[in-house]
C-alpha positions in Angstrom: 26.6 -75.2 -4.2 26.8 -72.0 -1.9 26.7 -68.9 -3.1 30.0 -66.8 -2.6 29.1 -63.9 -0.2 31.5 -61.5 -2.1 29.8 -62.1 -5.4 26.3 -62.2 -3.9 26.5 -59.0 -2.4 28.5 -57.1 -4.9 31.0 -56.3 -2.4 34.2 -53.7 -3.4 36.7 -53.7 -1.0 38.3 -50.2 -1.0 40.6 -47.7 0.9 43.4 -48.4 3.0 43.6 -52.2 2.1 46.5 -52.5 4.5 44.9 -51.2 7.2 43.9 -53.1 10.6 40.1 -51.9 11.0 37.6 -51.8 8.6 34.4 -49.8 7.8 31.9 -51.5 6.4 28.7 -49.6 5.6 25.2 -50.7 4.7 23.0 -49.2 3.0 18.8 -48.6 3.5 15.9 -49.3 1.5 15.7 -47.6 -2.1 19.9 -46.9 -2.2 22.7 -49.0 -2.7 26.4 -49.3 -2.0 27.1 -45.7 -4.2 24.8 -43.5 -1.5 27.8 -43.9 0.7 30.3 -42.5 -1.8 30.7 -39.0 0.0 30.3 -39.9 3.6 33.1 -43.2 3.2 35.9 -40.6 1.0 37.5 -39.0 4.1 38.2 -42.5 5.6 39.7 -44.4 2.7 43.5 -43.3 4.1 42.7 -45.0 6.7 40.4 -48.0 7.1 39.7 -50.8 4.6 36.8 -49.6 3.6 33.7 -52.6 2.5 30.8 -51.2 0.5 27.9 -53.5 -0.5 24.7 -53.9 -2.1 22.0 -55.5 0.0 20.5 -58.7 -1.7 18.0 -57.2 -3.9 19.3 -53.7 -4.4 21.7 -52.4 -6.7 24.1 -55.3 -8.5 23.8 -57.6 -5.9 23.3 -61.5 -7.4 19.4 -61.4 -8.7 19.7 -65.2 -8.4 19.8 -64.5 -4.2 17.0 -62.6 -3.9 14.2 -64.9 -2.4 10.7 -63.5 -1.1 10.4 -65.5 2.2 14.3 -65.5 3.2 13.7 -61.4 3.0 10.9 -61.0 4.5 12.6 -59.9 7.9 15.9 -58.2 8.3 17.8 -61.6 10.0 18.7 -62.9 6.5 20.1 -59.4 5.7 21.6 -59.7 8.9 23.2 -63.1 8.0 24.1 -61.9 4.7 26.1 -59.1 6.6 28.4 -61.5 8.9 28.6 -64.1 6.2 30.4 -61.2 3.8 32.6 -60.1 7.6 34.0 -63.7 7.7 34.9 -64.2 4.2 36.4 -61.0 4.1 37.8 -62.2 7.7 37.3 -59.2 9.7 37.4 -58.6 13.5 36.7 -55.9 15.4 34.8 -53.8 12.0 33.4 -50.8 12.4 29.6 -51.1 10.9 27.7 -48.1 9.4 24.4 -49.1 8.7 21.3 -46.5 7.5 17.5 -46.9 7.8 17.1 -50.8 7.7 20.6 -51.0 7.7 21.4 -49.6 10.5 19.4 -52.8 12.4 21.3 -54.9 10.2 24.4 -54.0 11.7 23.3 -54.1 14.6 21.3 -57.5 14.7 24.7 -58.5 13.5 26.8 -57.3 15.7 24.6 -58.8 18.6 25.0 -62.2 16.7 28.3 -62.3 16.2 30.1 -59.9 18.3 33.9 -60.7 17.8 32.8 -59.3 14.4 32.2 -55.7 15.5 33.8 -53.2 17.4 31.5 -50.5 16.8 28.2 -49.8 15.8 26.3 -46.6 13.9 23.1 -46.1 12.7 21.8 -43.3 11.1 18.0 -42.9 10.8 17.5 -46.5 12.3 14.1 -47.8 13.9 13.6 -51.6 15.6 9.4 -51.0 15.0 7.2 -49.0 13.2 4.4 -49.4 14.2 2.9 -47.4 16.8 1.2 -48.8 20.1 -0.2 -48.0 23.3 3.0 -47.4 24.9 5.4 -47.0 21.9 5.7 -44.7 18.7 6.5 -45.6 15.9 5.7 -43.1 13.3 3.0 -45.2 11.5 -0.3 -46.7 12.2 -1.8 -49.7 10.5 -3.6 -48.1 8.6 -0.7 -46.0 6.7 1.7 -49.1 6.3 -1.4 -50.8 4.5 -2.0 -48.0 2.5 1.9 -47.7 1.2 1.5 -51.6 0.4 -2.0 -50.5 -2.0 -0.5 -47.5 -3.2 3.2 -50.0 -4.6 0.7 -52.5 -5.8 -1.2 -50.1 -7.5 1.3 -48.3 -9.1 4.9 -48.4 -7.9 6.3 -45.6 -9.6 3.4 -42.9 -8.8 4.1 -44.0 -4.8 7.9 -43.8 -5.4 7.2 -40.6 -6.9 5.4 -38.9 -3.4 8.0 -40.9 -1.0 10.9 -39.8 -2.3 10.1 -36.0 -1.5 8.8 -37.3 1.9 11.7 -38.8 3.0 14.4 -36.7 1.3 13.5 -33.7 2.3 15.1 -30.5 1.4 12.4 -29.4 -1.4 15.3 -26.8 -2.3 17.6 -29.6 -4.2 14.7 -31.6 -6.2 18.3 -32.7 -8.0 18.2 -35.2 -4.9 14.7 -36.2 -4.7 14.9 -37.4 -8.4 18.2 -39.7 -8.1 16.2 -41.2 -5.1 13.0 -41.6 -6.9 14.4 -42.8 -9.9 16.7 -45.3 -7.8 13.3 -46.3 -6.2 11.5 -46.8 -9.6 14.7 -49.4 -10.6 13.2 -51.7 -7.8 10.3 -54.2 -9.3 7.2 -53.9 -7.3 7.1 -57.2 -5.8 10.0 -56.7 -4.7 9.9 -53.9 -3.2 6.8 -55.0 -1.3 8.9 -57.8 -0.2 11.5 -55.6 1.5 8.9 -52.8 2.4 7.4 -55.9 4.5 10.7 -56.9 5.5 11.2 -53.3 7.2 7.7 -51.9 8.4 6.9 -55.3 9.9 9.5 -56.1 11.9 10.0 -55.6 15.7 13.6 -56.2 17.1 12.6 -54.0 20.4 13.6 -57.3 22.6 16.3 -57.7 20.7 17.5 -54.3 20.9 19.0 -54.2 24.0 21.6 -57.2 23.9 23.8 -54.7 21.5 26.6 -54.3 23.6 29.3 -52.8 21.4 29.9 -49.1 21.7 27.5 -47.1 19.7 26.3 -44.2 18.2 22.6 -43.0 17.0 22.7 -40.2 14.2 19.2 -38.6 14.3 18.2 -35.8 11.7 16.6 -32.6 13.0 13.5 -33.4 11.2 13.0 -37.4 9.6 9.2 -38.5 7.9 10.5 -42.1 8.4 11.9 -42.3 12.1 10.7 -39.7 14.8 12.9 -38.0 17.0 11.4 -40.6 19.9 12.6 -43.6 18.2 16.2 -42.4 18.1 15.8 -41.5 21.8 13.9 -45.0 22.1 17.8 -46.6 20.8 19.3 -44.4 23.0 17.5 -45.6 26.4 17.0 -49.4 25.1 21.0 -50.0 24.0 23.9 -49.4 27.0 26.0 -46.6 26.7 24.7 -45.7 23.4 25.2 -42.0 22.3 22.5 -39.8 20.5 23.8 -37.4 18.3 21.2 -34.6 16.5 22.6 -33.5 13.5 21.7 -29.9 12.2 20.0 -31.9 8.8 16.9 -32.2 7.3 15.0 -35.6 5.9 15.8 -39.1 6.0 18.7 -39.4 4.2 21.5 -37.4 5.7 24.4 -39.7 4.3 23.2 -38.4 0.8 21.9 -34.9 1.7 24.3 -33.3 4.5 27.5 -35.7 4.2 29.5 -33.7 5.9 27.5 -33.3 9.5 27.2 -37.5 9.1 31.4 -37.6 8.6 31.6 -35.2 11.5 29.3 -37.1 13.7 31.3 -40.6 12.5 34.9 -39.6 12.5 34.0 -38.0 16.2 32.7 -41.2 17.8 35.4 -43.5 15.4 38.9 -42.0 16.7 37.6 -40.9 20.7 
């Protein structure tokens, strides 16, 4: 029997529920649907707004999670447009952070009577660094973050949460995200660590064709300034916007440049 999108993905349908457009935002690795609760308030007069939990974060349906469907971001992707038609949207706005960001857009390139726009914050099609190409990471450090979860998941969750959180002068912050981090089973979370520093969606990059905006951080462990200028050159008429914000998670740490930066690009 299939599984009901809206269930599996803990959807909550909120905001102006009369509205025509829609925002739907998507969350990255380690968060769920609540990391958006600041940046999504100052829309909610106006757009439907869809929140949702990424199969195997937050309440999403345990029973969906399955290691080789997730071991890539096209079944996220999938998951994404199958929730867009039953809630049957057209022309949604998609927010998308980290991982999610190329969720929304893998989507969007999919099925593009879906979309209208596109934004992703902190978002990176590869990794891995090359000859020609970087990254942020070499081999050598994404094996070691697989070791160091196998090892001992809540030690490694413990030095990545400061990494990528930045601003050592809120530890308030680092903790939620460390503790939200610990919540995740280490299998799993090696699943969907795979799922993220493996992929390569460089070739696919390019076919986004909806109007879109890059939100870039002043300073991001995860995804180097290049990367975001990487999105900027690869997808056409993209825009690159630097926001004065420290770490990896802006959405959560400086809400206010990220609503600034989106209501800018949504109502030009």
């Amino acid at each position: 029997m299939p599984i009901d999108p809206i269930k599996r993905n803990h959807v909550t349908l909120t905001g102006n529920l009369t509205a025509k457009r829609a925002i739907v935002f998507v969350h990255g690795l380690g968060t769920d649907q609540h990391a958006w609760r600041e940046v999504a308030a100052p829309f909610m007069s106006d757009f439907r707004i869809v929140l949702l939990d990424n199969v195997g974060a937050g309440n999403s349906d345990p029973q969906a999670f399955s290691q080789h469907h997730y071991l890539n971001l096209n079944q996220y992707a999938t998951d994404l447009i199958e929730v867009c038609v039953a809630l049957k949207l057209r022309d949604a706005i998609l927010v998308g952070h980290s991982a999610g960001g190329m969720v929304c857009a893998l989507a969007a390139i999919n099925r593009p009577e879906l979309v209208s726009r596109v934004v992703m914050i902190g978002s990176s099609p590869h990794y891995l660094d090359d000859e020609t190409y970087r990254g942020g990471f070499t081999l050598k450090d994404i094996d070691a973050i697989y070791d160091r979860v196998a090892a001992n998941s809540k030690t490694w969750a413990d030095a990545f949460a400061p990494a990528m959180m930045g601003n050592p002068d809120r530890p308030e912050l680092t903790n939620q995200f460390a503790d939200s981090l610990k919540s995740i089973p280490a299998d799993r979370m090696l699943t969907v660590l795979c799922s993220i520093l493996q992929s390569d969606y460089r070739n696919e990059i390019g076919k986004l064709a909806q109007p879109t905006l890059i939100i870039q951080t002043m300073h991001d462990n995860a995804v180097p300034l290049a990367i975001a200028e990487y999105l900027n050159m690869k997808i056409p008429g993209s825009q690159l916007q630097l926001i004065d914000a420290d770490g990896h998670l802006p959405h959560i740490s400086a809400p206010t440049k990220v609503i600034e930066a989106l209501s800018a690009f949504i109502h030009e």
